[in-house]
C-alpha positions as CSV (number, residue, x, y, z in Angstrom):
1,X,5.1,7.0,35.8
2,X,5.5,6.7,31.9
3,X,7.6,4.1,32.9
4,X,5.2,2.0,34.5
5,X,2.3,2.4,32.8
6,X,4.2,1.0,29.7
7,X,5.6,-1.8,31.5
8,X,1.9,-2.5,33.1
9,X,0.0,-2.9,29.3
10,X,1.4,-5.5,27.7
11,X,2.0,-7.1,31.5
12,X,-1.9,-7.3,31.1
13,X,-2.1,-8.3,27.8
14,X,0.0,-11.3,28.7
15,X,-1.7,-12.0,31.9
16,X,-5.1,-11.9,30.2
17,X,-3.5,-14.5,27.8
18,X,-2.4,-16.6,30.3
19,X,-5.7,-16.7,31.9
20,X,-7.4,-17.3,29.1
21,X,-5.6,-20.1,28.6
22,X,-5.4,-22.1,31.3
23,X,-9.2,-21.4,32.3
24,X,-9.9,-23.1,29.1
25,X,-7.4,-26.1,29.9
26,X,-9.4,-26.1,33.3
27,X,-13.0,-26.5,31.1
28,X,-11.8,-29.2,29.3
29,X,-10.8,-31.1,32.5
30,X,-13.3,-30.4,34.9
31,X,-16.5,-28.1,33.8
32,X,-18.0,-26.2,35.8
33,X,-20.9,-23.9,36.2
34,X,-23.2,-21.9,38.3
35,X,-26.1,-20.0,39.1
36,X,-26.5,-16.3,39.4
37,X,-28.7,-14.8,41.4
38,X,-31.6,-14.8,37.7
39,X,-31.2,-18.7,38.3
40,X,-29.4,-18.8,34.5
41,X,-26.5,-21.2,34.2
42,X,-23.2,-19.8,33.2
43,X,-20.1,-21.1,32.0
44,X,-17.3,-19.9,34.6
45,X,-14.7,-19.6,32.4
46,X,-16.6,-17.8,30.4
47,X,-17.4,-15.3,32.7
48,X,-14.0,-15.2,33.3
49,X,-13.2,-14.3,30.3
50,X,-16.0,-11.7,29.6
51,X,-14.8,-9.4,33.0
52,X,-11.2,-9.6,31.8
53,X,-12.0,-8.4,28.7
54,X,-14.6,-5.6,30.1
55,X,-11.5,-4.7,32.4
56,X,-9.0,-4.0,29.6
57,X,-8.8,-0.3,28.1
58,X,-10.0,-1.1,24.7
59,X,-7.2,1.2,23.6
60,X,-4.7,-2.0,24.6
61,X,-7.3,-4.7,23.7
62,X,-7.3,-3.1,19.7
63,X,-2.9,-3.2,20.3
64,X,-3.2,-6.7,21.1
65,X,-5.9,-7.7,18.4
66,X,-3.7,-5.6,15.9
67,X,-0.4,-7.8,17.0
68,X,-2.2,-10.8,17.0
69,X,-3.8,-9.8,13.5
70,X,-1.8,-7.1,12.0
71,X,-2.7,-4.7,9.1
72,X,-0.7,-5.8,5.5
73,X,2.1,-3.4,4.6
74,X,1.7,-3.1,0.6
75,X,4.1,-2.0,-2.0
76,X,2.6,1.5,-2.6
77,X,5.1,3.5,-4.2
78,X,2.5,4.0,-7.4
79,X,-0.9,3.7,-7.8
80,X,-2.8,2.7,-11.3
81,X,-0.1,4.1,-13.3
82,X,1.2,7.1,-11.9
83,X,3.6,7.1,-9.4
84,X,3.5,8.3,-5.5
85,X,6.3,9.5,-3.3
86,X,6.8,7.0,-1.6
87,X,9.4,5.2,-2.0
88,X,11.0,1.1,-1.7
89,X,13.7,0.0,0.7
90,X,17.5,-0.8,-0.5
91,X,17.9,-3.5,-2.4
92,X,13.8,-4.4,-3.5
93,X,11.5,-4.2,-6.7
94,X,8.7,-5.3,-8.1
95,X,7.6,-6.5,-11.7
96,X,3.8,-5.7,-12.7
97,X,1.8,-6.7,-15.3
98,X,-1.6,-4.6,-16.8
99,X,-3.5,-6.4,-18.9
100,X,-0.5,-9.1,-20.2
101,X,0.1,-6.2,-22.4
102,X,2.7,-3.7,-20.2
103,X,5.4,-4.4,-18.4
104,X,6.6,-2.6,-15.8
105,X,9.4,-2.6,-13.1
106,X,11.3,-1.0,-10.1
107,X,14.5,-1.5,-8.2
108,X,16.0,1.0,-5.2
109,X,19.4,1.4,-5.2
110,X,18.9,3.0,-2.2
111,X,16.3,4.0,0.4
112,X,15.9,7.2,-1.9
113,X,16.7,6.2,-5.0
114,X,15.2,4.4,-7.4
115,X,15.0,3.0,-11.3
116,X,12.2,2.6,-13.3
117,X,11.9,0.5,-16.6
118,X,9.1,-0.8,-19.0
119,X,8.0,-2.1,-22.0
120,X,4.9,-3.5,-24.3
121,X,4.5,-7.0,-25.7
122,X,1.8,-6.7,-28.1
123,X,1.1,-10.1,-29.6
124,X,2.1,-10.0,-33.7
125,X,4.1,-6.7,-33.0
126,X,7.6,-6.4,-34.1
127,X,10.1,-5.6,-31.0
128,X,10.8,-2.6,-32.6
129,X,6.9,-1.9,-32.4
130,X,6.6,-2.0,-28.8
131,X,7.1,1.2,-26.9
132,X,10.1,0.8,-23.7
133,X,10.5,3.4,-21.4
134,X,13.3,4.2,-18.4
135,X,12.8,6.3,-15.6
136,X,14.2,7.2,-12.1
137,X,12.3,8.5,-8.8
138,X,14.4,10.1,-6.0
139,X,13.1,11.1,-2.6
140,X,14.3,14.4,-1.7
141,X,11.6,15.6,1.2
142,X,10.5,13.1,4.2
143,X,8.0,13.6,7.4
144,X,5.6,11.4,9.3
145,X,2.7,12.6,6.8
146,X,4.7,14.2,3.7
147,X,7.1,12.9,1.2
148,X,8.2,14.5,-2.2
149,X,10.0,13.2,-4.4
150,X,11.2,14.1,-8.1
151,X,12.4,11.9,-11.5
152,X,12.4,11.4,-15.1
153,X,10.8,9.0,-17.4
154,X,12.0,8.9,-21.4
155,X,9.9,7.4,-24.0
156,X,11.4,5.5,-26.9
157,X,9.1,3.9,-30.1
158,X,10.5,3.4,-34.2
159,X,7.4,5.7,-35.0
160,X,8.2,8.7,-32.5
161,X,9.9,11.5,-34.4
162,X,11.8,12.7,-31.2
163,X,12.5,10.8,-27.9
164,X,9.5,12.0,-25.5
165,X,10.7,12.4,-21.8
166,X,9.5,13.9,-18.8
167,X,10.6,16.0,-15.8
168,X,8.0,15.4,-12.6
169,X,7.8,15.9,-9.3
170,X,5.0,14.4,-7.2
171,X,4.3,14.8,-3.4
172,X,2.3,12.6,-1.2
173,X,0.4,13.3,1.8
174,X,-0.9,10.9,4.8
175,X,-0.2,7.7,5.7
176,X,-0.7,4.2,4.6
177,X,-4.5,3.5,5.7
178,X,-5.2,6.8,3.2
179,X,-3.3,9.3,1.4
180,X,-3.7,11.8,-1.5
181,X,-0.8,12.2,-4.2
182,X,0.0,15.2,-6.8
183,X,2.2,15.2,-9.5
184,X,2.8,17.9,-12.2
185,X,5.5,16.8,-15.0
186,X,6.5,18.7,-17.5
187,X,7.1,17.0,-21.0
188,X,9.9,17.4,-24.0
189,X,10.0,16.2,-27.4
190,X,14.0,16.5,-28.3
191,X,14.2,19.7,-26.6
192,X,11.1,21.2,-27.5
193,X,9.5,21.7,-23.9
194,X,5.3,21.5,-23.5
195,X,3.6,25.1,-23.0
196,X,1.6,23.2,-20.0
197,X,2.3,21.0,-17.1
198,X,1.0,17.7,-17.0
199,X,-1.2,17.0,-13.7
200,X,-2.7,14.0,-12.3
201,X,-4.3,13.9,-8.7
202,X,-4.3,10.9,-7.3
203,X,-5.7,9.0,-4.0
204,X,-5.9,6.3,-2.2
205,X,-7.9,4.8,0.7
206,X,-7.6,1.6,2.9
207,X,-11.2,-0.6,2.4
208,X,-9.8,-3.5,5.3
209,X,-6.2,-5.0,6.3
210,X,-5.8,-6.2,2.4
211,X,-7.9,-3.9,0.1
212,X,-7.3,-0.9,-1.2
213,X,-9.4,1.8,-3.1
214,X,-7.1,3.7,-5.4
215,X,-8.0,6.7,-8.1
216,X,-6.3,8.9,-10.5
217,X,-7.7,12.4,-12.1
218,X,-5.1,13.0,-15.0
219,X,-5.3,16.8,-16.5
220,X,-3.9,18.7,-19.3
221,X,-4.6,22.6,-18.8
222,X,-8.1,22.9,-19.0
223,X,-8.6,19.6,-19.8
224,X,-9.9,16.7,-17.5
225,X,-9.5,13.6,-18.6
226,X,-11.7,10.3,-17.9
227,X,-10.6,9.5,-14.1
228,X,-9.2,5.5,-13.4
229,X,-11.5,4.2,-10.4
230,X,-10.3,1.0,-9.2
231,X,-9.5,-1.6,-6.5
232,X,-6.4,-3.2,-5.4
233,X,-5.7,-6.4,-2.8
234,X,-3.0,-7.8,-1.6
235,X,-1.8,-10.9,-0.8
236,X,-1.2,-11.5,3.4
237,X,2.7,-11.2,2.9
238,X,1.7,-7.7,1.2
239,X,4.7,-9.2,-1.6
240,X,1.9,-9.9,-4.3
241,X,-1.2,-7.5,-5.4
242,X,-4.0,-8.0,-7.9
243,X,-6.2,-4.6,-9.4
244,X,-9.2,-3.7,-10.9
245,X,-9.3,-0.3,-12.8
246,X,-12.3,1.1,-14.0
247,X,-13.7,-0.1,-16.9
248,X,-11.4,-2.5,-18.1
249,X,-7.6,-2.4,-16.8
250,X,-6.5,-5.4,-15.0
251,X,-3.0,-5.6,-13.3
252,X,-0.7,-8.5,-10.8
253,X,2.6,-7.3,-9.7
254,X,4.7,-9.6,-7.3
255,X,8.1,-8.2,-5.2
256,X,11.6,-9.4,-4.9
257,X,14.4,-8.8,-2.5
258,X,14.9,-8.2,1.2
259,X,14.6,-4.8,2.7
């Protein structure tokens, strides 16, 4: 029965479309109209159209509005700055830009592994001035709702003492129209390890098939810092964004590569 049913939607959907169409070709050539029984003139193709529509389950009429006009996929392995769980497909990256002033960029090696890279270019600045950083991201958990996934990220300036870096793990759960993200690192200077974890809570919600509301709550102990409130759009190929953070951060990034 499965079976059928199945086979009997899009049947419909293509049926209606079919309709549609040629009632419209019919309008063109000959129109036609008629009375109802309130004496009001009404367009029989119209009609036609309005009890095909009232017929369909709206379940399959939202499927083919959807397929007609699909939602955008974006690249949302991060949000403002930190990262989610998510992760990209073999052989993609992306290069962003915040503010013309940081530079950042990922590749994946593979479906679960990833590498992470970035620098500054603050004008006047010497190169050795600007602060680089390298980091990886590997998924090791993967459901319909949850992923987690754990890395490192290493820190490298002329005026820092020791080399900072970072052990984290952050875990994401829900789905791409909303989702709420976690991610506790712990950070070294040399091997000198930080008496507290590093936290940042993170969110983000869909606002319509190209805009996104995104958030981040970064803590220290028992210290909350200023959250980062902002939005973020993307392009109808989802392979380009633009983002707004809260009060002044401004970011484009752009993809590359076939997944």
């Amino acid at each position: 029965m499965n079976f059928f049913r199945n086979l009997l939607r899009p049947t419909l959907g293509i049926l209606y479309l079919i309709i549609v169409s040629s009632s419209n070709t019919v309008a063109e050539q000959q129109p036609s109209t008629r009375k109802d029984s309130t004496e009001n003139t009404v367009n029989a193709p119209e009609h036609l159209q309005r009890v095909l529509l009232d017929s369909i389950d709206p379940k399959i009429l939202a499927q083919l509005v959807k397929a007609i006009n699909p939602e955008v996929t974006p690249n949302n392995t991060r949000l403002t700055l930190m990262p989610t769980a998510r992760t990209l497909k073999t052989g993609t990256g992306y290069i962003e830009s915040m503010m013309l002033f940081f530079w950042s960029t990922g590749f994946a090696i593979t479906d679960k592994h990833a590498v992470l890279g970035g620098l500054t270019s603050i004008p006047g600045a010497e190169i050795a001035d600007q602060l680089f950083y390298f980091g990886t991201k590997s998924l090791i958990h993967q459901s319909e709702s949850l992923r987690i996934a754990t890395g490192i990220l290493a820190l490298n300036q002329k005026d820092i003492d020791k080399q900072l870096s970072t052990v984290y793990s952050v875990a994401t759960l829900g789905n791409e129209d909303g989702a709420v993200s976690i991610l506790a690192a712990y950070g070294f200077e040399g091997r000198e390890i930080a008496e507290k974890p590093f936290i940042i809570l993170g969110a983000e919600r869909r606002l319509s098939r190209l805009a996104y509301f995104v958030g981040e709550i970064p803590m220290y102990g028992d210290e909350v810092n200023f959250p980062l409130l902002g939005i973020r759009r993307y392009s109808e190929d989802s392979r380009s964004h633009w983002g707004y953070t809260f009060p002044y951060l401004i970011n484009y990034s752009f993809s590359f590569g076939k997944g």
